[in-house]
C-alpha positions in Angstrom: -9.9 39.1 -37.1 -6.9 38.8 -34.8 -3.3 39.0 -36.1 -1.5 35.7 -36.7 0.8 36.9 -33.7 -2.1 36.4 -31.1 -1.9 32.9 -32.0 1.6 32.9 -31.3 1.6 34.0 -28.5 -1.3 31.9 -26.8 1.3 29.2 -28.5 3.9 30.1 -26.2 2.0 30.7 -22.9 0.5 26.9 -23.1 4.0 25.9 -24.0 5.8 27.0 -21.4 2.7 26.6 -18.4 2.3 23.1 -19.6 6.2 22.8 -19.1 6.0 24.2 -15.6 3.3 22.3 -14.4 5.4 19.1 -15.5 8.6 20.5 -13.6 6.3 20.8 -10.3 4.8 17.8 -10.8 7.8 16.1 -10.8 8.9 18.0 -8.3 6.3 16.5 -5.9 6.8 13.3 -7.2 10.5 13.4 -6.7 10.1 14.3 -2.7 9.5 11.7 -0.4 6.6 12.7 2.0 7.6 12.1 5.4 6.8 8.6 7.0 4.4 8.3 9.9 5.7 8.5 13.3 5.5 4.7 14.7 6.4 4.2 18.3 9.6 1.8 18.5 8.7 -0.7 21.1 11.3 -3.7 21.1 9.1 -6.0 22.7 6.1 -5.7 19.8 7.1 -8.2 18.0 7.0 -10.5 20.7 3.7 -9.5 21.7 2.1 -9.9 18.1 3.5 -13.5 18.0 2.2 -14.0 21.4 -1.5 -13.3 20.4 -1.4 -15.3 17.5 -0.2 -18.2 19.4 -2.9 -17.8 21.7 -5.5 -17.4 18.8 -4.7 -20.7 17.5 -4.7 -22.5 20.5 -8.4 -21.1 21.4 -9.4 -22.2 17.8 -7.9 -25.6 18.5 -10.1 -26.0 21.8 -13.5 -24.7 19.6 -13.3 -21.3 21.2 -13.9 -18.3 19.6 -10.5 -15.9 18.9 -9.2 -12.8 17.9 -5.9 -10.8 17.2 -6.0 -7.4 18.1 -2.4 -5.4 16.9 -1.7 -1.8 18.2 0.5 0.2 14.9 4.0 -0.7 16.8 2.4 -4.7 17.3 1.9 -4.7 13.8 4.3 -2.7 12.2 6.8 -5.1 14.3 5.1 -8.1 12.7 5.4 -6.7 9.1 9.4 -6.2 9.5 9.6 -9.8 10.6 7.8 -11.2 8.2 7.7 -9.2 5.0 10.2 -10.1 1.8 11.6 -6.6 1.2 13.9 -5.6 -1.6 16.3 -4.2 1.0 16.0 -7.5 3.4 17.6 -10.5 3.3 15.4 -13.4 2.9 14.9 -15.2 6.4 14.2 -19.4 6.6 12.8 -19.0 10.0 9.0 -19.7 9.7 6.6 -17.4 11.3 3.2 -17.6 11.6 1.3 -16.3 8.5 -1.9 -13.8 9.2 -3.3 -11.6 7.0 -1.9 -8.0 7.3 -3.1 -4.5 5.8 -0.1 -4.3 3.9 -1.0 -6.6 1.6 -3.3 -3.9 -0.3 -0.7 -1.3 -0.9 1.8 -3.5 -2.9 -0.5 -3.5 -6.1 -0.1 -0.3 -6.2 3.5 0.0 -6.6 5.0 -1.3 -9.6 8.5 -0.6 -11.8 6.5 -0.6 -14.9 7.2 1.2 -18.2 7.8 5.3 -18.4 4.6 6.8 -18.5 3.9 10.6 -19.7 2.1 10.7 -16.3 4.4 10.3 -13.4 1.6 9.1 -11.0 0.0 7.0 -13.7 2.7 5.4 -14.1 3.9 4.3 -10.8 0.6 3.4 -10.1 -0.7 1.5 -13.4 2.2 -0.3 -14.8 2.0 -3.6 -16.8 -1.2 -5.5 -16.9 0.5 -8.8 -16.2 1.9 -7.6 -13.5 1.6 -9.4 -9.8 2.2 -9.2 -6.5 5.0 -11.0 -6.3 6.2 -8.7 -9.0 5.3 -5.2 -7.0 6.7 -6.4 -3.7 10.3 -6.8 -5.5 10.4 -3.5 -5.7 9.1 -2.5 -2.3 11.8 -1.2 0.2 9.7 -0.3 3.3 6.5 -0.2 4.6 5.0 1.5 7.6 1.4 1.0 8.9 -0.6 3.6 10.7 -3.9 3.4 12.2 -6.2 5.8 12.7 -10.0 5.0 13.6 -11.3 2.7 11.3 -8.3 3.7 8.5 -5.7 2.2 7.7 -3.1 4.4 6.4 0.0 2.7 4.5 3.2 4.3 3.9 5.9 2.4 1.2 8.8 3.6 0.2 9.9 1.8 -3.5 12.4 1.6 -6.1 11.0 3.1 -9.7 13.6 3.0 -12.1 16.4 3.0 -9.7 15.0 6.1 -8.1 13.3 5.5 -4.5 9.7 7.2 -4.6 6.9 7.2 -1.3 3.7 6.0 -1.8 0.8 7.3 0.8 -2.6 4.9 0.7 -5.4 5.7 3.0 -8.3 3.6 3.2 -11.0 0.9 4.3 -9.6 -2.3 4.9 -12.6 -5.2 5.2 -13.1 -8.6 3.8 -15.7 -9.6 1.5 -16.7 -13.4 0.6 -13.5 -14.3 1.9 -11.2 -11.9 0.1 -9.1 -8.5 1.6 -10.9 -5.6 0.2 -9.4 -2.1 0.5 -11.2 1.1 -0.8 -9.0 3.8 -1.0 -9.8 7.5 -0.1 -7.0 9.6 0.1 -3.0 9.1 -1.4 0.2 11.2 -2.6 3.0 9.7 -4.7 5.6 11.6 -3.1 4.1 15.2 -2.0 1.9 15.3 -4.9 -1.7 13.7 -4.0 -3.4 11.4 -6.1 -6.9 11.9 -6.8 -9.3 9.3 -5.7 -10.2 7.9 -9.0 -7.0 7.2 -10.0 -6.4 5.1 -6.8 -9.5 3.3 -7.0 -8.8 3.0 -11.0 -5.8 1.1 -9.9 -7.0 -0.9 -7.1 -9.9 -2.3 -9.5 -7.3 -2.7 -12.1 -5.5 -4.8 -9.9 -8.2 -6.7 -8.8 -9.5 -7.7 -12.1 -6.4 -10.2 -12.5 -7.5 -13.7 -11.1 -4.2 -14.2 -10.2 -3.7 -11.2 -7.8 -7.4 -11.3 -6.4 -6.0 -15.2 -5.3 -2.9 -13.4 -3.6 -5.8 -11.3 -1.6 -7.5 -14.8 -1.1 -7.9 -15.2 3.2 -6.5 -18.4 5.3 -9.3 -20.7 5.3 -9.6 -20.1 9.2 -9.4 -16.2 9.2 -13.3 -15.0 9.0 -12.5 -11.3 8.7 -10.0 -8.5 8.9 -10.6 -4.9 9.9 -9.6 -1.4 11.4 -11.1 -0.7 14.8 -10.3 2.0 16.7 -6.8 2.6 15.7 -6.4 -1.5 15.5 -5.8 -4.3 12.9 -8.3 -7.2 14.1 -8.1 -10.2 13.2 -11.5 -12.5 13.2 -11.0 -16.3 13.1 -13.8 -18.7 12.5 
């Protein structure tokens, strides 16, 4: 029969691993991952609002039109147009289009202290909403790679700035945005996959967020192509 100090001991070792996995975890969680290298082009911007000028005029003379954004096009776009925690809001209307940032917000959200770091940066309240998750966002970056879309954010969990990392499939379906998620890290420390899609379904399951995800009436479809965001309108 073994001694009562066996049993002790075992005690102590899954005391103090247990503790040390929690201080790496946190540890991972706590350092930012580096953001993806996006080419600065200053006339991007320009370019992005050029096409989708030119997009609606074709639709408004019956012809067929798409937007095709390179990363810097689109990541140009996103910093004009997005409502970030650290911007100031702008009254200058721009032309709204559907962008693959809008799946990665959902999965940032200031909700209550969790046990689980990663958990709880990416479950937090259920009635929480977009609107709700992009207050917190600071920045997001947009990389392209094939036919992923790769999102980096940068947001503010409890006064603490944390990175997000979302890989994925960015489609429509039945006039939604529908992202499947394959790869992410919460900081340094990856996520696995069925905790991102756990979120992303959690998030879809409110009608009011699967509205936010809702496309303009004349947008047809939305994908990654070969290291673009395209944008189909009927």
């Amino acid at each position: 029969m073994p001694e009562p100090g066996i049993y002790k001991k075992l005690y102590q070792i899954v005391k103090w691993s247990t503790l040390a996995a929690l201080v790496v975890t946190l540890v991972l969680v706590l350092r930012k991952s580096p953001a993806p290298n996006i080419p600065y082009d200053a006339n991007a911007g320009a370019r992005a609002e050029h096409k989708f000028q030119a997009a609606d005029q074709a639709k408004a003379a019956g012809q067929p039109s798409q937007v095709q954004l390179d990363r810097s096009e689109l990541n140009s776009y996103l910093a004009q147009n997005l409502q970030l925690e650290s911007q100031p809001a702008t009254s200058a209307a721009a032309p709204q289009a559907p962008s693959s940032s809008s799946v990665q917000f959902p999965a940032v959200s200031a909700g209550a202290p969790n046990a689980d770091p990663a958990a709880a940066a990416l479950s937090g309240s259920d009635q929480a909403t977009l609107d709700q998750v992009q207050s917190t966002v600071k920045d997001v970056k947009i990389d392209m790679d094939g036919d992923l879309v790769k999102a980096y954010v940068i947001f503010d969990y409890h006064g603490k700035d944390l990175s997000l990392e979302l890989d994925g499939h960015l489609t429509s379906d039945n006039g939604y945005i529908k992202f499947e998620p394959v790869a992410g890290k919460l900081g340094s420390l990856p996520l696995p996959q069925s905790t991102l899609q756990a979120a992303v379904d959690k998030m879809m399951a409110s009608p009011e967020n699967r509205e936010k995800l809702k496309l303009p009436a004349d947008i047809s479809d939305i994908q990654i192509q070969d290291g673009q965001a395209v944008v189909k309108y009927k």
